[in-house]
Each structure stands twice: as structure tokens, then as C-alpha cells.
N, C-alpha and C positions, 0 to 999 in steps of 0.2 A: 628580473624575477617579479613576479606581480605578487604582492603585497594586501590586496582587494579580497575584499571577503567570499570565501566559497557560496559558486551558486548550485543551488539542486533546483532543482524543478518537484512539484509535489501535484502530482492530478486525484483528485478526488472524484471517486466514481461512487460513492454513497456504502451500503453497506451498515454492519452496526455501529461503526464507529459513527456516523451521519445521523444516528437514528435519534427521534424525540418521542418522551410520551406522550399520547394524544389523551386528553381528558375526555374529548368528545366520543372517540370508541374506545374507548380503555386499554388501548393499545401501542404497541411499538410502530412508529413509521418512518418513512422516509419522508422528512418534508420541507426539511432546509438546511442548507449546509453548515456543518459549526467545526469545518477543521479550522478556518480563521482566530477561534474560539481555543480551540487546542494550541495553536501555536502562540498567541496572544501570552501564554504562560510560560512559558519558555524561554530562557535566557540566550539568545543564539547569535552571541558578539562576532563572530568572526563565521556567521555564515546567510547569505541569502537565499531564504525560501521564495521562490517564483509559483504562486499557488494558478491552477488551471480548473474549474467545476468542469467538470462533463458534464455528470448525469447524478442522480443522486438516485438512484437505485438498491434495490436489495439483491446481492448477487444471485439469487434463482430464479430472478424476472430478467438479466443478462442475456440478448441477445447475440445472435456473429456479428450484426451490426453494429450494436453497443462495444463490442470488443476490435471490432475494424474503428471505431473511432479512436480508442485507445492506442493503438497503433499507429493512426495519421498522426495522433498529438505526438507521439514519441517520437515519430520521422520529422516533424515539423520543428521540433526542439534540440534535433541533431550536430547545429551550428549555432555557435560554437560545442564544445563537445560540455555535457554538465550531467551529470545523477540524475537519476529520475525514480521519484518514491512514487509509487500508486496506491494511495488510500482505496481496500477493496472488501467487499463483504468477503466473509471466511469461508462458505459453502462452495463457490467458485472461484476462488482465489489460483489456484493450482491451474485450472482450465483455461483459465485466461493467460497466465504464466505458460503454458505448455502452447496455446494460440499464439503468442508473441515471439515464442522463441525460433521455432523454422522460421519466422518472417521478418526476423533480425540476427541474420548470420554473423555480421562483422560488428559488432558492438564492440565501444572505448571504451564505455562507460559501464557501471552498475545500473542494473534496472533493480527496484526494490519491491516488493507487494506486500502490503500491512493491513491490519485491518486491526475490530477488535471482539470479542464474545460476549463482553457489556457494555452498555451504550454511554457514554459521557453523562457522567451525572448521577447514574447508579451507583450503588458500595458495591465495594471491585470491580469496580472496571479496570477493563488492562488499557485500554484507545491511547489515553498520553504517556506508556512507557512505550506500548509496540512506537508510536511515532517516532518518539524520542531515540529511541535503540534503531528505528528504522533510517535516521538523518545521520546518526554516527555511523553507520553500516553505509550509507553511499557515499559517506567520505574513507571508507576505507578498506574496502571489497574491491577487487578488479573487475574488468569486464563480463556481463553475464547478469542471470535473471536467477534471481532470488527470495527465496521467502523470508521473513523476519518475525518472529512469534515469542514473548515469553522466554526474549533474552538467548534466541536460538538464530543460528542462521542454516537456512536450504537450501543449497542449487533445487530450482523449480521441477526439473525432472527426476527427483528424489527424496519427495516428501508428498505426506498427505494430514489429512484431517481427521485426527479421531476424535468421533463426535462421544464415544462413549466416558472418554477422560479428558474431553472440552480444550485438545491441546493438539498441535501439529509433531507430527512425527518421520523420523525419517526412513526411507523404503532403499537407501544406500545397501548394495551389498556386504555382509556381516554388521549393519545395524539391528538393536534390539527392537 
């Protein structure tokens, strides 16, 4: 019985949880990565995060190609079999999710997509509970792609984004 602490995998593809404010345009961007930063705070004795950058993007500038990489990483991390959390902006969160899933039929694992609606470092931000909720959901969700939000879990093909009440919802037959 292996004993060894759980590994997940965590790819960060940018997003608001990525995002910093810029003094120079007075604005939100994507400009260097600080999931290092998030997980840094975290007490996670009995689990290995394996962090991977992609890209540090805002998900509406997400290309197919940007989303074919996401892909290769996760085929490339297939062996041995381990979680996989994808730090992802929230506007294409779902699209990427719905992209991955026909092209990952036989999945062991949880695939997880998280993101956040404030950026790290704002009051309220949600970036370090979705993470946090999102590394105990790939330890304990079965095979399959998932969204993680605000203490909620999604099968990918049955949720979306409402932008009017800044929260993911689900589109499950007889959900509200």
C-alpha cells in the first residue's frame, strides 16, 4: 500500500485567478503567474501539487490551439494515472471542459477546472477556496471532467456561467 503523499497535477492557464493590477494602465491583466503564491498558503501535508504554466491568459483570448495544449499536457501526464486541477478563466471555463471531454473518452482520473471572479489580493476574492475545494474534489471525485465553483461540484456537460449572479450553475435536468 503506498503510503506517499497524493500527487495531482495543477496546470495553470491564467485567467482571473492569474491576474494582477497594473498601475501603469490601471487595469486587470494577465502578467505573471501567482498560483505558486496561492498554494504557498496552504497546508497540504499529505498531498503533492506538480504545478505546469501553460499560458497565462485571459480565457476570451483562448484559442483551439491554446486548448490543444491543454490537452497534450493532460495526455502527457497520463502515466502514472494522478488528478488533474486546471486553473482557468471563468468566461471559457465550460468550453474548454466540453473541448476535452470527447477527446478524453477513457479517463481514471478527475480532471478539475477552477478558476476565480476576484483576482488574488482583492476583498473577496474567491482564487484560494475554489483552489482549495478544487485539490480536495481531485482527491475524491471519480473519473470525469468537472467544474468546481463556490463549494459546488459540475459534471462539465451540465453547468454554466451566470454572469448576472457572478456564480456557475447547473443546466442538469430538474435543476433550478
Amino acid at each position: 500500500m503506498n503510503h506517499g503523499p497524493h500527487r495531482i497535477h495543477l496546470l495553470s492557464t491564467g485567467g482571473t485567478m492569474e491576474k494582477v493590477y497594473s498601475e501603469q494602465t490601471g487595469s486587470v491583466v494577465n502578467d505573471e503567474s501567482k498560483i505558486d503564491r496561492y498554494l504557498a498558503r496552504l497546508r497540504l501535508p499529505a498531498t503533492e501539487v506538480l504545478v505546469t504554466n501553460l499560458m497565462n491568459k485571459d480565457s476570451l483570448d483562448m484559442t483551439v490551439a491554446d486548448r490543444q495544449l491543454v490537452l497534450q499536457a493532460i495526455l502527457q501526464r497520463s502515466s502514472p494515472p494522478a488528478p488533474i486541477v486546471i486553473s482557468h478563466g471563468t468566461d471559457t471555463m465550460v468550453e474548454t471542459g466540453l473541448f476535452l471531454q470527447p477527446r478524453l473518452p477513457h479517463l481514471t482520473v478527475p480532471i478539475i477546472l477552477t478558476g476565480a471572479m476576484t483576482p488574488l489580493g482583492f476583498e473577496g476574492t474567491d482564487g484560494l477556496q475554489n483552489l482549495t475545494e478544487s485539490l480536495l474534489a481531485a482527491r475524491l471525485l471519480g473519473p470525469g471532467i468537472y467544474v468546481v465553483m463556490h463549494n459546488e461540484v459540475f459534471p462539465v456537460d451540465h453547468v454554466k456561467k451566470d454572469r448576472d449572479r457572478g456564480r456557475f450553475i447547473s443546466t442538469a435536468p430538474g435543476s433550478l
